[in-house]
TITIFI-476909 format. One line per 4 residues: number of its first residue (from 1); their letters; for each residue z, x, y of C-alpha. Coordinates in steps of 0.02 Angstrom, whole numbers, plus 32768, in hexadecimal, padded with zeros to 4 digits. Each point is the difference from the previous one (the first is absolute). Example, Ala and Ser with C-alpha at 12.3 -4.5 7.8 and 13.67 -1.06 7.14 Angstrom:
<pts>
1	as	8186/8267/7F1F | 7FDF/8045/80AC
</pts>
This chain:
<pts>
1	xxxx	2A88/AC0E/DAC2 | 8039/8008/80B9 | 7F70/802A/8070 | 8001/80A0/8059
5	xxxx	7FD4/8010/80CD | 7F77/806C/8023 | 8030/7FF0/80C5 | 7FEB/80A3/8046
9	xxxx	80A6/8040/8047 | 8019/7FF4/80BF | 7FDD/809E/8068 | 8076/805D/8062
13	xxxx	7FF5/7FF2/80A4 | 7FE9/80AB/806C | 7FD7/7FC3/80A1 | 80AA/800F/8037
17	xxxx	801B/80C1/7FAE | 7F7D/802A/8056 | 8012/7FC2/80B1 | 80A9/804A/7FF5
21	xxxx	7FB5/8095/7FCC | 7F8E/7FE5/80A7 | 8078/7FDB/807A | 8066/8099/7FC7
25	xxxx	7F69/806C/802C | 7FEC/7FBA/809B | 80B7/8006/8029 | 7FF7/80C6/7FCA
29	xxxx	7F6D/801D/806A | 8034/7F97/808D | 805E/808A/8068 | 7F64/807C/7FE2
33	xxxx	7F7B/7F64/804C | 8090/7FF8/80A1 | 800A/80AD/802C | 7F29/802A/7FD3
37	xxxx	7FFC/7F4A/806A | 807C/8038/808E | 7FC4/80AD/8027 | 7F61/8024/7FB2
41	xxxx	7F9F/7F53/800E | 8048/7FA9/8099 | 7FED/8091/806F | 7F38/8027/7FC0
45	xxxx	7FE4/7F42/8049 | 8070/800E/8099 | 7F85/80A3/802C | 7F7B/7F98/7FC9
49	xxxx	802E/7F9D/8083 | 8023/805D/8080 | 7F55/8063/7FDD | 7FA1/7F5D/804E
53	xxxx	8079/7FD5/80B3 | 8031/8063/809C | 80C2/800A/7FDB | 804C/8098/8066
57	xxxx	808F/802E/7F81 | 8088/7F98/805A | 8063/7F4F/7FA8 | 7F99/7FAF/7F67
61	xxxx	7F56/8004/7FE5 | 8009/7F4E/7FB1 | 8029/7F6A/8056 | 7FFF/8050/809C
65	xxxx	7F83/7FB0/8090 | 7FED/809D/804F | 7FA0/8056/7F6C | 7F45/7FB5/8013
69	xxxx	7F7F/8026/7F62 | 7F7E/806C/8044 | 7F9B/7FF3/7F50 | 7F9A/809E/7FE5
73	xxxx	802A/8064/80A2 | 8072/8061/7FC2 | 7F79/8055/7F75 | 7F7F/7FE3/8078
77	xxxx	8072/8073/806C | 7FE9/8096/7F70 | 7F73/7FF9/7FCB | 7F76/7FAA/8071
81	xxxx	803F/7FFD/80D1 | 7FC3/809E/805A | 80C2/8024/8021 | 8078/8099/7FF6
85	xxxx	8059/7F9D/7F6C | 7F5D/8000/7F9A | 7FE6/80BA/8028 | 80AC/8030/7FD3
89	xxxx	7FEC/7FAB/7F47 | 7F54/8046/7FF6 | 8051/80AF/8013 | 8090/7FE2/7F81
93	xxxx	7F70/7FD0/7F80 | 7F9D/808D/800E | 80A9/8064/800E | 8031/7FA2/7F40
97	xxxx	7F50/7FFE/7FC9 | 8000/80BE/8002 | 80B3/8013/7FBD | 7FE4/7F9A/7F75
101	xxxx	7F60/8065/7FC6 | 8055/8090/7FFD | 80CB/7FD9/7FBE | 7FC5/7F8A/7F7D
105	xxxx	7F80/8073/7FA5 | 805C/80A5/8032 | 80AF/7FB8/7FC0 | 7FC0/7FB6/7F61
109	xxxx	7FA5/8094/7FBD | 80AB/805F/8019 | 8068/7F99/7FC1 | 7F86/7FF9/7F58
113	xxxx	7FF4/80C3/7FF5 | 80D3/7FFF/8012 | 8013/7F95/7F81 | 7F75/806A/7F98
117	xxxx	806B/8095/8006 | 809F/7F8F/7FF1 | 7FC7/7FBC/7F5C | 7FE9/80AE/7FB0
121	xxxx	803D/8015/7F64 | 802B/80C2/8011 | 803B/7FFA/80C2 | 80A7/8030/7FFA
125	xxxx	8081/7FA7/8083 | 7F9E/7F62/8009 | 80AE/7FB1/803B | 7FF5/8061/8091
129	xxxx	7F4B/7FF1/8038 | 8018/7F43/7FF2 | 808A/7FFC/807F | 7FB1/8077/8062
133	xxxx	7F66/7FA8/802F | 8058/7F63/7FFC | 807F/802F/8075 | 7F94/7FDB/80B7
137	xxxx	7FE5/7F67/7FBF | 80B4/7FD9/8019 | 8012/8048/8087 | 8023/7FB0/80A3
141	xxxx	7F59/7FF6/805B | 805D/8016/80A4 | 802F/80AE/7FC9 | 7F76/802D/7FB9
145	xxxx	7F96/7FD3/809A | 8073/806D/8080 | 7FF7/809A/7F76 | 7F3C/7FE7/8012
149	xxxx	8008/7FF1/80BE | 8062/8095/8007 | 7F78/8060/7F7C | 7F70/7FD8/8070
153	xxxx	803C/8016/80B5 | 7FAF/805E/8075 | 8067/8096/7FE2 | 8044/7FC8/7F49
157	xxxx	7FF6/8055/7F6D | 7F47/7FC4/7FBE | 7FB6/8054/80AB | 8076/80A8/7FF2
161	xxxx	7FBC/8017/7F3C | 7F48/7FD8/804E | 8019/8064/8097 | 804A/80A2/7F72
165	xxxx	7F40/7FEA/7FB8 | 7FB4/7FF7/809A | 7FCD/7F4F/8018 | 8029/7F92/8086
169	xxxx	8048/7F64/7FCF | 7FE5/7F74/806C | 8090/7FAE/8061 | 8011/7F7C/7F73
173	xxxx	8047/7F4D/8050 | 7FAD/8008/8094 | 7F54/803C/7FC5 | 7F94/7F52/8011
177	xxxx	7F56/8049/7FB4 | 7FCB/7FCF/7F58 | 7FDE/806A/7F86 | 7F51/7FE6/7FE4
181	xxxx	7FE2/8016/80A8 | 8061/80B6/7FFD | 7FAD/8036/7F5F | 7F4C/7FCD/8057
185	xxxx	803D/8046/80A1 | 7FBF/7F6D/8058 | 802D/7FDB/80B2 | 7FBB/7F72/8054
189	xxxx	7FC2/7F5F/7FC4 | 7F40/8005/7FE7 | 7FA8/7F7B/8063 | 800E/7F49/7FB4
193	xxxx	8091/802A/7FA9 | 8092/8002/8090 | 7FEA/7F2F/8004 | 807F/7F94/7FB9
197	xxxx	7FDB/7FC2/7F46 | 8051/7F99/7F75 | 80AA/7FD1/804B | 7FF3/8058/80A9
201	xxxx	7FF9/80BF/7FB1 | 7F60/805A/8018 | 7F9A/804A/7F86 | 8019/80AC/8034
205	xxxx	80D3/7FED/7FE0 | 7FE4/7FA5/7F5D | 7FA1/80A8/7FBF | 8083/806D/8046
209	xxxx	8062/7FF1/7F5B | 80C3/8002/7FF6 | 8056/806B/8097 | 805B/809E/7FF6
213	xxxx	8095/7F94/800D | 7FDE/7F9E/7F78 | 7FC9/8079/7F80 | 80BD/805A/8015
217	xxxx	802D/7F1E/7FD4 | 7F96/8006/7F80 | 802F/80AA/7FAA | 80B9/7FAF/7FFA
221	xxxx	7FE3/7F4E/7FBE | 7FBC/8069/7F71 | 8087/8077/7FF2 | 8081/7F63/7FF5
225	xxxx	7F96/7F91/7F91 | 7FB5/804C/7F8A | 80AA/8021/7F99 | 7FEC/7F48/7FE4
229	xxxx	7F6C/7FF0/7FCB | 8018/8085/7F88 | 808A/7FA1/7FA8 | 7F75/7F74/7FE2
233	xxxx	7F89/8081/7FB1 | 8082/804B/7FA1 | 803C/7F61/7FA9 | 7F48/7FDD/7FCC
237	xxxx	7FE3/80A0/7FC7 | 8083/7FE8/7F9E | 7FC6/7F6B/7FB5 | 7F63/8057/7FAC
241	xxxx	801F/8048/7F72 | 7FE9/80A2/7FBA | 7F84/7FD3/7F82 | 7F9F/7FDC/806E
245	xxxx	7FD1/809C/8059 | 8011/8056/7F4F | 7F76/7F94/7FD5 | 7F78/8028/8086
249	xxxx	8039/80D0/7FE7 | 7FCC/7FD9/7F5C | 7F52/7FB5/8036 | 7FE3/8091/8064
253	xxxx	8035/7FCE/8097 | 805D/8092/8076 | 808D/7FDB/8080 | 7F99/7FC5/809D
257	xxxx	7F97/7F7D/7F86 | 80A3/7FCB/7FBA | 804D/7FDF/8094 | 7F5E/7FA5/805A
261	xxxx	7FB5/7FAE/7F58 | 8098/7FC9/7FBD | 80B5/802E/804A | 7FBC/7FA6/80B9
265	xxxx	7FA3/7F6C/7FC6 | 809A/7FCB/7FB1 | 8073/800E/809D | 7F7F/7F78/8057
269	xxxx	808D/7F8A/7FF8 | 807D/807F/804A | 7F83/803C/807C | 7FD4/7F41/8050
273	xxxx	80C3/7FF2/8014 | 8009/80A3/8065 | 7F5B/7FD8/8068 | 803D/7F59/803A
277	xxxx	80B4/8043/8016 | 7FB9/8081/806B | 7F90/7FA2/8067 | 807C/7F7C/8031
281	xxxx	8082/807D/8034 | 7F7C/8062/8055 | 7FBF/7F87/8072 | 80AC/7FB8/801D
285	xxxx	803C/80A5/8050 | 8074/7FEF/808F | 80AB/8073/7FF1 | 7FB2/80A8/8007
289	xxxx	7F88/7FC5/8085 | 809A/7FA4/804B | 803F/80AE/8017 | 7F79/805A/8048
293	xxxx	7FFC/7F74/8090 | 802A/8080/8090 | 7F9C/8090/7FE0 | 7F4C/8025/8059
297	xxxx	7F94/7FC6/7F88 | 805C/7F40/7FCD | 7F6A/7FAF/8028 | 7F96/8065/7F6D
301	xxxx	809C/7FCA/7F83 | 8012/7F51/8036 | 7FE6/7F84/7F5F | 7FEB/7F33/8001
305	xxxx	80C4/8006/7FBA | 8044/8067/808A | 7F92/7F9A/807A | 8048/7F4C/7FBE
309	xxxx	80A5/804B/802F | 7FB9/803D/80A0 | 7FC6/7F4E/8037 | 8087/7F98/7FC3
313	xxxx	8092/8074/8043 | 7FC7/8065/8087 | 7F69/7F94/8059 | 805A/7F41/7FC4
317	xxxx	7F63/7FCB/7FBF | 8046/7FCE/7F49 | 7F5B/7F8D/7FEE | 7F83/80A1/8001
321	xxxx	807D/8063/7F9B | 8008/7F6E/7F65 | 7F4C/8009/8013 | 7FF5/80B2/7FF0
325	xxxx	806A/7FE0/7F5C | 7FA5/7F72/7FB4 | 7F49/8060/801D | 8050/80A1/7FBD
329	xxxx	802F/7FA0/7F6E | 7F51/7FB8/7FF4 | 7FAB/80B8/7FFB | 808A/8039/7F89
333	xxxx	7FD0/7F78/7F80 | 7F4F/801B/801B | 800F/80B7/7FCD | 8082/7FDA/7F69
337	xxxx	7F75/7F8C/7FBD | 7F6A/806D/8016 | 8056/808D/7F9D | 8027/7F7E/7F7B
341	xxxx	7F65/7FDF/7FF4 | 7FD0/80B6/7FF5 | 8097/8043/7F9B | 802F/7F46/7FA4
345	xxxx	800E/7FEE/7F3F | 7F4A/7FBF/7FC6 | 7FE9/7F61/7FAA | 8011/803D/7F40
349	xxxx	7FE6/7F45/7FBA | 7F42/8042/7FB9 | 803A/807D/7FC4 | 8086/7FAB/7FAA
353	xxxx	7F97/7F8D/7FA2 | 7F8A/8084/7FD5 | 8090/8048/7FBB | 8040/7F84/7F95
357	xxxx	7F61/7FDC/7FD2 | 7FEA/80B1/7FAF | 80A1/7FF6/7FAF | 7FBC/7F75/7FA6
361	xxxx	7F63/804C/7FB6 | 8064/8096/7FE8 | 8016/8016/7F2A | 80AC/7FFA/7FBA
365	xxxx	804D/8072/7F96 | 8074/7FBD/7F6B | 8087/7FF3/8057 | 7FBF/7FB0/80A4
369	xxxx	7FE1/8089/805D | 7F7B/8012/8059 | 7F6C/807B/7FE6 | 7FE9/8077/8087
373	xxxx	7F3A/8030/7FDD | 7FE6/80B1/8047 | 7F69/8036/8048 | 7FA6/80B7/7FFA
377	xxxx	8082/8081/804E | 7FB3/8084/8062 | 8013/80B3/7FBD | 801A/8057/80B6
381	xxxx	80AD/7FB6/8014 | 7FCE/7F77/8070 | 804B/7FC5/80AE | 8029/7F5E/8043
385	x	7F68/7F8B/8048
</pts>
């Protein structure tokens, strides 16, 4: 009898099929890396250069042995010299600080109650409500922002409807005062707080609250944004299903509990995205401040955007304006973190395993189902806990 090989048969090779397979990715990917490489990553480190010499704005800042690195002046410029530069970013802080307390709160609570009514099963015309209050949002923000200017002039159509009720409406744009200090009717600084504070801006004008300029800014970043924002709401809404509001009306649970207890917990995902959308774009403003630049009260509406463009184009000092940028992008990814931390998706790992491990004491039925044991049921149609 002829002996039979138990050699195991040779393996196919892959290596090759598969760094093919690689250097087609990259290949695919490659023009995606050049232009994310050409205009997104090389000009973040050509600012981040800039941000630490004294170039003026004129030939190359590299290679060039006229541009000396000045290390930290350029931030020490903003934020700890007793200068005019430090007081003018102190200002546009307090000036964002403000506007982002009220637009991203104010917006996102609108844009949840459209999207509410949106979602209604018996509104009729949904179609059109959608485009409706999505319609600023595309908009052109230049238009919008001379309609508004025309609105609230001094003799514009806000201050004629006031004036028909007997109210005085202030002269809008060039009304400095802030709001708090109007509503208070304070006048004058009390002693100890007319001296200059964090960044150069004294107590007394970081409790003055948003001007009278700003709050006709703020009223229209929310008119134009929160069409967007609605959208985001909408399409989570839409992602709950119906059971499951069926489910707490049968626990006893009216509208307002639904929506709170169940309906908004739910939308936590949705509602992180909107937060951190709308504190980015918030403290990033610059157009409609851009266009507000010549009325009275510019220096109430100035933000760290519109002063970057302010140093770099109109003072040449691009070195305090990329470090205007780079600490504006510091405090932006300070706040994006803290509400993660506040708004982020827990750690469900515990509760996981707990999980599983119930499942595995749970009994099975004959067909390996499991055994749902149900506890006492309350006779007063019980709510959710």
């Amino acid at each position: 009898m002829s002996s039979v090989s138990t050699a195991p048969a040779p393996r196919k090779r892959r290596g090759g099929a598969r760094g093919g397979e690689a250097v087609a990715g990259w290949l695919f990917t490659l023009p995606a890396i050049l232009i994310i490489g050409v205009f997104l990553i090389a000009p973040i480190a050509l600012a981040l250069w800039v941000s630490f010499t004294d170039w003026n704005g004129r030939n190359s800042p590299l290679f060039n042995d006229s541009v000396d690195v000045v290390g930290l002046e350029n931030y020490a410029a903003i934020t700890t010299d007793d200068s005019l530069t430090r007081e003018l970013f102190g200002r546009s802080i307090r000036n964002t600080v403000y506007f982002v307390l009220f637009v991203v709160p104010l917006q996102t609570a609108l844009a949840l109650f459209l999207a509410v009514q949106v979602n209604r099963r018996l509104l009729k015309g949904k179609g059109f409500f959608r485009t409706a209050f999505y319609f600023p949002s595309v908009t052109s923000s230049i238009a919008i922002t001379g309609v508004f200017l025309f609105l609230f002039a001094a003799t514009g159509v806000v201050n004629r409807v006031l004036g028909a009720l007997s109210v005085d409406g202030p002269n809008w744009f060039a009304d400095p005062r802030g709001i708090f200090h109007i509503l208070f009717r304070s006048t004058a600084a009390p002693p100890g707080l007319d001296s200059p504070g964090f960044l150069g801006v004294t107590p007394w004008e970081w409790m003055a609250g948003p001007s009278v300029a700003m709050v006709v800014i703020i009223t229209m970043v929310i008119f134009t944004t929160s069409g967007t924002f609605m959208l985001l709401f909408l399409a989570g809404l839409q992602n709950i299903g119906a059971e499951v509001g069926e489910a707490a009306v049968m626990d006893g649970a009216g509208p307002i509990r639904t929506f709170f207890s169940v309906t908004l917990p739910m939308l936590r995902p949705t509602l992180f995205t909107v937060l951190t959308l709308g504190l980015i774009g918030t403290w990033q403003v610059f157009d409609q401040i851009y266009l507000t630049r010549g009325t009275p009260a510019a220096p109430t509406l100035s933000s760290p955007a519109y002063l970057a463009f302010n140093q770099a184009f109109e003072n040449n000092e691009p070195g305090i304006a990329a470090a205007i940028a780079f600490v504006l992008f510091l405090i932006i990814i300070a706040m994006t973190l803290i509400q993660r931390l506040v708004l982020g998706e827990r750690d469900e790992s515990g509760m996981g395993k707990r999980r599983k491990g119930r499942d595995r004491k749970a009994p099975l039925l004959a067909d390996g189902a499991v055994r749902l044991e149900a506890g006492p049921q309350s006779t007063t149609g019980g709510g959710l806990t």
